[in-house]
C-alpha positions in Angstrom: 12.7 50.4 2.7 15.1 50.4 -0.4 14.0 49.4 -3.8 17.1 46.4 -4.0 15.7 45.1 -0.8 11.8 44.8 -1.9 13.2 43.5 -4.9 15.7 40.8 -2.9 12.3 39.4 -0.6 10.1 39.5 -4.0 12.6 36.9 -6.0 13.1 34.9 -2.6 9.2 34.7 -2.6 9.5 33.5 -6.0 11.9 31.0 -5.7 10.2 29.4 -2.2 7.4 28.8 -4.4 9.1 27.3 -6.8 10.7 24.8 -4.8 7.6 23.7 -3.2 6.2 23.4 -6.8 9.5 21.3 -7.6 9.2 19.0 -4.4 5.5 18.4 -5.3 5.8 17.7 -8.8 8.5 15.0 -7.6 5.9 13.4 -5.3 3.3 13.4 -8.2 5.6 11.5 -10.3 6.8 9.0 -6.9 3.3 8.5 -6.4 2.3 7.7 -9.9 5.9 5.4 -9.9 4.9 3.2 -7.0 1.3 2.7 -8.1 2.9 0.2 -11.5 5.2 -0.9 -8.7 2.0 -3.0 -6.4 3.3 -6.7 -8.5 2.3 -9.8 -7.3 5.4 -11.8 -7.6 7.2 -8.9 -5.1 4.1 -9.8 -2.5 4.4 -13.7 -3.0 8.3 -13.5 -2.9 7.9 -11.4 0.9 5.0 -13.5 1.8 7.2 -17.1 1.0 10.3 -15.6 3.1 9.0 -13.8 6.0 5.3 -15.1 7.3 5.9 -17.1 9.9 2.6 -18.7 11.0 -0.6 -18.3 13.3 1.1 -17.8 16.6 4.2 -15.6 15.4 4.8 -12.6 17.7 6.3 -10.5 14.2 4.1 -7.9 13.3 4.6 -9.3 9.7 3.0 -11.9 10.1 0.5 -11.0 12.1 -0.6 -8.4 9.7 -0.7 -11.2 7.0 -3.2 -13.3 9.4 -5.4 -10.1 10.0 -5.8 -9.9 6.3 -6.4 -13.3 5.3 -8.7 -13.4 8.3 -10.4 -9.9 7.6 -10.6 -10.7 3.9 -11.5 -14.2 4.1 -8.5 -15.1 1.4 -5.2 -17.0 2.0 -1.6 -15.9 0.7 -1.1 -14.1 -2.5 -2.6 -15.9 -5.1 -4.2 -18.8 -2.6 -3.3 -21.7 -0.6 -0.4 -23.0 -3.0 1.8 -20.0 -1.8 2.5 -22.2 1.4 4.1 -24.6 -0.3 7.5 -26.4 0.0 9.7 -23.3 -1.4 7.8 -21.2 2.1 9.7 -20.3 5.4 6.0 -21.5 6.7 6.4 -24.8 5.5 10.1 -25.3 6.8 8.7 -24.2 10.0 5.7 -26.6 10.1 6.0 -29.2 7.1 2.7 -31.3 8.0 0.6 -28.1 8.2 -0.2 -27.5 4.0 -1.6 -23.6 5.5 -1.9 -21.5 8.2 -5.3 -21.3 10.2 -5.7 -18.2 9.1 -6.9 -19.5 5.8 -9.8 -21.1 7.1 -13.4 -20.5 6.8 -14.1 -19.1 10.4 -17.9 -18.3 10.8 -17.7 -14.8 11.7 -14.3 -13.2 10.3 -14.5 -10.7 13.9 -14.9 -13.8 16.1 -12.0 -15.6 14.1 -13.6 -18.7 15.3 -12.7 -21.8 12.9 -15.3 -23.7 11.5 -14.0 -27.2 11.4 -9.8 -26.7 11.3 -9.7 -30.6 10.6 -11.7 -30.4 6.9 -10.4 -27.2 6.2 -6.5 -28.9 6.5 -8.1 -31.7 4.2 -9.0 -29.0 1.4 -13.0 -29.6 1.8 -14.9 -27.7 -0.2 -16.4 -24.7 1.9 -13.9 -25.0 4.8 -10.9 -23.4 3.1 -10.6 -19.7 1.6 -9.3 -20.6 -1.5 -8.7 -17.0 -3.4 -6.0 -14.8 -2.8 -5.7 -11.7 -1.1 -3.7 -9.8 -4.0 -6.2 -8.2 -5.8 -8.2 -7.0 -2.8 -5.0 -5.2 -1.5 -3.5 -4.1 -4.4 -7.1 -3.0 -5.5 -6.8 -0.3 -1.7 -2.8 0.1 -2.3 -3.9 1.2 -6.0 -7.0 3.3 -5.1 -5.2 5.3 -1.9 -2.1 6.0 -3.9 -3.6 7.4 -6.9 -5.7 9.4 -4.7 -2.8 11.1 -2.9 -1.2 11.7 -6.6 -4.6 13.3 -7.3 -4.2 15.3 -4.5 -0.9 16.6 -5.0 -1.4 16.8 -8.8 -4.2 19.4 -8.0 -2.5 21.0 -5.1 0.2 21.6 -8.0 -2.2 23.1 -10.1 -3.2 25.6 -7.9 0.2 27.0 -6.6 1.3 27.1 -10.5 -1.7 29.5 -11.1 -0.7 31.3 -7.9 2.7 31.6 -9.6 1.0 33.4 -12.4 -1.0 35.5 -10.9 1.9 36.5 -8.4 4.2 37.1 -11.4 1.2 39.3 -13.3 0.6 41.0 -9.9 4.8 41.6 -10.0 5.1 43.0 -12.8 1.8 45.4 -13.0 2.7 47.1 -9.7 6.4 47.7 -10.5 
């Protein structure tokens, strides 16, 4: 094997490498990006155009009742989100909130406990907190785990750099 071509694979090795150092650090820096981007007012704002109600078939809205349900919270910041600026309440304007903002007495059975005093705002009927901070709270804690993850990955391949480069330049 010639010299120029040993040389020609090393630096090709070298700038592979590079690149994926490059592509990771931009995913660090994404990642750490999109964790100031979790804002309320960008949940209420999708929440107020696109939920739909109980018995919608749109998997937007169905994941929004899962949560509230699951999480035993309603909306974004609570049961004021449904109010008369929501595609919710042009669709049902004698319905102040979905069902799925109900106290239910076992969140898996999803069964209601009394829909009637829960629509009248009765104390201990009605989840009244929001759902933001539990999700952002997960959105926050998965997406600075991944930046951890590629931060560290990072890490390691610019010490295998190094060590390549030392390796490089000792055996030549």
């Amino acid at each position: 094997m010639h010299r120029s071509s040993v040389q020609s694979e090393k630096t090709q090795f070298f700038v592979l490498i590079l690149l994926f150092i490059i592509v990771e650090l931009i995913g660090v820096i994404l990642a750490l990006n999109y964790q100031k981007m979790v804002k309320q007012e960008h949940f209420l704002v999708e929440l107020q155009r696109f939920y739909k109600g109980d018995n919608a078939s749109e998997v937007f809205s169905q994941s929004w009742n899962t949560i509230m349900i699951a999480l035993s919270c309603c909306g974004i910041s609570g049961l004021n989100d449904f109010d008369n600026t929501s595609h919710f309440h042009e669709m049902y304007p004698f319905t102040p909130w979905p069902d799925a903002c109900c106290r239910r007495d076992d969140p898996v059975s999803g069964k209601i406990l009394d829909r009637e005093k829960c629509m009248q705002n009765t104390p201990g009927f009605t989840n009244n907190q929001g759902c933001f901070m539990t999700v952002s709270r997960g959105l926050k804690k998965y997406i600075s785990i991944s930046g951890a993850i590629c931060s560290g990955v990072l890490v390691t391949e610019v010490f295998a750099m190094f060590t390549a480069i030392c390796l490089y330049y000792n055996f030549d």
